[in-house]
C-alpha positions in Angstrom: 0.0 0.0 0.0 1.2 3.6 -0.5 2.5 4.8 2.5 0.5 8.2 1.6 -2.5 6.8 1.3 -3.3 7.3 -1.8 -5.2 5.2 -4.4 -3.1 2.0 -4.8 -2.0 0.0 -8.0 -2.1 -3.6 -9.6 0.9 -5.2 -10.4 0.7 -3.7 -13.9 0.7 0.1 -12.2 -2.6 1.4 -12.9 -4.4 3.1 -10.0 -7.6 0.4 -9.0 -11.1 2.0 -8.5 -11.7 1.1 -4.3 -14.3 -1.2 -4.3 -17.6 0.0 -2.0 -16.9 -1.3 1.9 -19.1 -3.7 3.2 -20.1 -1.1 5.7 -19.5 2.7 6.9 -18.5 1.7 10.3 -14.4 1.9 10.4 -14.1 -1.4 10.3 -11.9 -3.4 7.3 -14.1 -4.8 4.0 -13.7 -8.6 3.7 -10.7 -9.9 3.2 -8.9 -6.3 3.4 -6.1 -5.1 5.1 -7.1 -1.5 5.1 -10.1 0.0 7.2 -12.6 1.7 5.7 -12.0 5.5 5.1 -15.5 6.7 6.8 -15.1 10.2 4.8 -15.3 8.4 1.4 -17.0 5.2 2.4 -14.4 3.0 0.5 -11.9 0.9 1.1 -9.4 -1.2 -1.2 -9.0 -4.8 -1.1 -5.1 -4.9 -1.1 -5.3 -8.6 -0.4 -7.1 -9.2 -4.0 -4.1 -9.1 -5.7 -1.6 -9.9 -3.0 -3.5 -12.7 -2.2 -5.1 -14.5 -5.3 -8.8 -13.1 -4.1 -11.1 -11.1 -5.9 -12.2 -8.0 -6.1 -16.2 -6.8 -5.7 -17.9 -6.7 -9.0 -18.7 -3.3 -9.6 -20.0 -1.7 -12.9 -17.1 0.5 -14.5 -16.7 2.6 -17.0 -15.2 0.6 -20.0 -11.8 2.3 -20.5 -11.5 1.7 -16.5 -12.3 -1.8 -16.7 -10.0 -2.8 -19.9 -7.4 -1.1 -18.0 -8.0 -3.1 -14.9 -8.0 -6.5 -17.2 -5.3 -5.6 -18.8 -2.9 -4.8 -15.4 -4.6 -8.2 -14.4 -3.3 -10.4 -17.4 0.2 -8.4 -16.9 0.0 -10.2 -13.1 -0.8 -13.5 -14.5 2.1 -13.5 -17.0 4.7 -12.1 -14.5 3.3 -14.9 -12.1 2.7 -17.9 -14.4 4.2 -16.9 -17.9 2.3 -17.2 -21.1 1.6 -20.4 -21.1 -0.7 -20.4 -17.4 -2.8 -17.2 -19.2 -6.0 -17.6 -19.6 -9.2 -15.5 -20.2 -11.0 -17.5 -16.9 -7.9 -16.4 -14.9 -7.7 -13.0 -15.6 -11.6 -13.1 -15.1 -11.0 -15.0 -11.6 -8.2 -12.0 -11.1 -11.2 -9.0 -11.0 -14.3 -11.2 -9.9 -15.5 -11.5 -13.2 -17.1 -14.1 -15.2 -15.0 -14.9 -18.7 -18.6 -14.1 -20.5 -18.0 -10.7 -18.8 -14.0 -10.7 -20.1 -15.3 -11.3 -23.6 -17.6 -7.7 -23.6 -13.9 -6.1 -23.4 -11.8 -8.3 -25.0 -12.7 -10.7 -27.5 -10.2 -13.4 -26.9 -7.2 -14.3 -25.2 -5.1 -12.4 -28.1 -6.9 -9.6 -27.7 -5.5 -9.4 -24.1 -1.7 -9.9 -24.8 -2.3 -7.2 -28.1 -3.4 -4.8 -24.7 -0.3 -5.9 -22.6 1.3 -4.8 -25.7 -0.4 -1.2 -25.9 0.3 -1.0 -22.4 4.3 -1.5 -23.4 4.2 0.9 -25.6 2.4 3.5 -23.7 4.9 2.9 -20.9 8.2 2.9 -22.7 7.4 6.0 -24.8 5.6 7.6 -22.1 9.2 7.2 -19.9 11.0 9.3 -22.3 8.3 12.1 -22.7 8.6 12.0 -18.5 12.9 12.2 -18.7 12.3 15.2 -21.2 9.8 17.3 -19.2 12.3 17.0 -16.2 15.1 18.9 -17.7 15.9 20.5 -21.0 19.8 18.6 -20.3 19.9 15.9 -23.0 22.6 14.3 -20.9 20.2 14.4 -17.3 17.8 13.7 -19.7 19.6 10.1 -20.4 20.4 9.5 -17.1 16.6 10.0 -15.9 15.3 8.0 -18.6 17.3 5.0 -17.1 16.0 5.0 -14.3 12.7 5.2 -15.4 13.2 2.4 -17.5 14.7 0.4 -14.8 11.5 0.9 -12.3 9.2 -0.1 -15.0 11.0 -3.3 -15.2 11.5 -4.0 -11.6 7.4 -2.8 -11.0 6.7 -4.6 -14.2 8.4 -8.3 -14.3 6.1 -9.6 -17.2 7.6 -7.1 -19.9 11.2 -8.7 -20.2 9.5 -12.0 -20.0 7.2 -10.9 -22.7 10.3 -9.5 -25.0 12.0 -13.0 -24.2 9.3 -14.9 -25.2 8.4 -16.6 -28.7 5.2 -17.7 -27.5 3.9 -14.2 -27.5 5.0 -13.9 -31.2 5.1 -17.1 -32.7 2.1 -17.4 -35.0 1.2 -13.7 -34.7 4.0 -12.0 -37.5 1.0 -8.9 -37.2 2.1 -8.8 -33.5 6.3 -9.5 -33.8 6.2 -6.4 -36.2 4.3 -4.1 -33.4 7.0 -5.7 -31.0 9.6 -4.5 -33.3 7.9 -1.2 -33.6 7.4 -0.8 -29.9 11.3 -0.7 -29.2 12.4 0.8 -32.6 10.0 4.3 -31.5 11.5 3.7 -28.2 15.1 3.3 -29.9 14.0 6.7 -32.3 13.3 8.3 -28.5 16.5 7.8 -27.0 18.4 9.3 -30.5 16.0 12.1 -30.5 17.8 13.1 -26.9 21.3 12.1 -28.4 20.6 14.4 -31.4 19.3 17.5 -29.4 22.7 16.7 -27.3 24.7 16.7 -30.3 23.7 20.2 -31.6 23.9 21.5 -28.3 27.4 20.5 -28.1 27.1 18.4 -25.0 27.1 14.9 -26.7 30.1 14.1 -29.0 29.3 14.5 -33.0 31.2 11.3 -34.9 29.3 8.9 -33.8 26.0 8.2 -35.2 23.1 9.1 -32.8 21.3 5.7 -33.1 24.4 4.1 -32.8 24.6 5.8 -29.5 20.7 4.4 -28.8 22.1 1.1 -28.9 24.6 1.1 -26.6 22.1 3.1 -23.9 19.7 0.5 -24.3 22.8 -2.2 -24.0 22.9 -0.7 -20.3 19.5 -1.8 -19.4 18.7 -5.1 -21.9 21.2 -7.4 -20.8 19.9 -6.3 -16.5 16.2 -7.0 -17.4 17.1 -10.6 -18.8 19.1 -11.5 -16.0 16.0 -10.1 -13.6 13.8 -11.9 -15.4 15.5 -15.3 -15.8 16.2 -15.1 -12.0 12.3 -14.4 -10.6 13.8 -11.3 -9.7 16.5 -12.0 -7.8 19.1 -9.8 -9.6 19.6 -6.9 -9.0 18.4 -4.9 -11.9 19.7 -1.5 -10.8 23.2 -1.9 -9.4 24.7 -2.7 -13.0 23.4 -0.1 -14.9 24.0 2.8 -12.5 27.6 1.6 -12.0 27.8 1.5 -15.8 26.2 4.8 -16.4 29.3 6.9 -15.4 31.5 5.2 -18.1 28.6 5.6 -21.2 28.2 9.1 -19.9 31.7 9.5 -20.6 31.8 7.8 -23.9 29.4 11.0 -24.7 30.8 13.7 -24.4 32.1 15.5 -26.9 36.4 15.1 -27.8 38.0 18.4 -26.7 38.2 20.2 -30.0 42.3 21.6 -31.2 42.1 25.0 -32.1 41.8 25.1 -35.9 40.1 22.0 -36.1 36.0 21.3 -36.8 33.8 19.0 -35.2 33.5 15.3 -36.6 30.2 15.2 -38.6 27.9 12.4 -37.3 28.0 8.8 -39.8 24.8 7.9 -41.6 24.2 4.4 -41.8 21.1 2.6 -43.6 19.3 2.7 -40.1 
């Protein structure tokens, strides 16, 4: 729970709707940990997701509720993988029915092409966040890894999701939206590196995208190792130990006098 107190999150980070308390009387809902908040009348059943149980049905609005099925499917993978997903459990995950499931998403596809959205939206959205915190493309670079880094550590089915052929094999509509997903992301991070070149704070003979690459090589190789462990890597340590070494690889060369600045290399990319 948020040691605020304000409105918690699924696994997949989207704020839950608090379900109605059984009762305005203080005391805890069924099966929840936290008491109910007399002012607003509601509580939130922390234990539904902690625990496997379920949450009151309530009627939602229909952007609120795809939202909430889609942080629930991103809990199932992260918990069993692709292969333990099914349109019953994600149901069983909200206290739904699966003929209730099927009003919002018709199939089990339909569900992991929403995880995907939901990767997108979260990647891209991580870079817009880094830029609106400083007009530094460098600082820039450096928040957008650690954003990066807590949505893999607060979201443990996306590397297993990028590792996994099951999610793509059979589906060549959904492997090129994959590659789409991290190519944008990849055109995100160069976007930075190109604002930093013209600025003068990021070196100019080596190709901006180049440069994407080996940014994302500080996070990529963490996140499988994460993932492969359950979690038990440390994700973080790594890359911010690395980060001081790529930040020097940036800058830019001290220039001689007389001399001009490199022009950046176009490749094909």
């Amino acid at each position: 729970m948020p040691e605020d107190g304000g409105k918690p999150a699924a696994p997949g980070g989207t704020p839950l709707p608090r379900p109605r308390a059984a009762a305005a009387t203080g005391a805890a809902a069924p099966g929840c940990r936290r008491p109910v908040d007399r002012a607003a009348g509601r509580s939130y059943c922390e234990w539904a997701f902690t625990s496997g149980g379920r949450l009151p049905r309530e009627k939602l609005h229909t952007e609120v509720r795809r939202s909430q099925l889609t942080d629930a499917t991103l809990g199932l993978l992260a918990a069993r993988g692709l292969r333990g997903l099914s349109v019953a459990a994600v149901a069983g995950r909200v206290g739904l029915t699966a003929s209730a499931v099927y009003r919002h998403f018709p199939s089990k596809d339909a569900l992991l092409d929403a995880v995907l959205d939901r990767l997108r939206e979260r990647l891209h959205g991580a870079i817009a966040a880094a830029r609106a915190e400083t007009s530094d493309p460098v600082e820039a670079l450096r928040r957008l890894l650690d954003l990066h880094l807590q949505l893999i550590r607060q979201n443990r089915a996306l590397p297993r999701i990028v590792l996994s052929d099951d999610y793509h094999s059979g589906h060549p509509e959904r492997r090129q939206r994959l590659l789409g997903v991290f190519s944008g992301y990849l055109d995100g991070v160069a976007d930075i590196i190109r604002q930093g070149q013209r600025r003068g704070r990021i070196r100019h003979d080596v190709n901006a995208r180049s440069l994407a690459m080996l940014f994302l090589g500080l996070i990529q190789p963490a996140g499988v190792l994460w993932s492969l462990s359950d979690g038990r890597f440390d994700v973080t340590g790594p890359a911010r130990t690395a980060w001081p070494a790529f930040e020097q690889a940036l800058r830019a060369p001290r220039r001689t006098r007389g001399t001009r600045p490199a022009r950046p290399r176009r490749t094909s990319s």
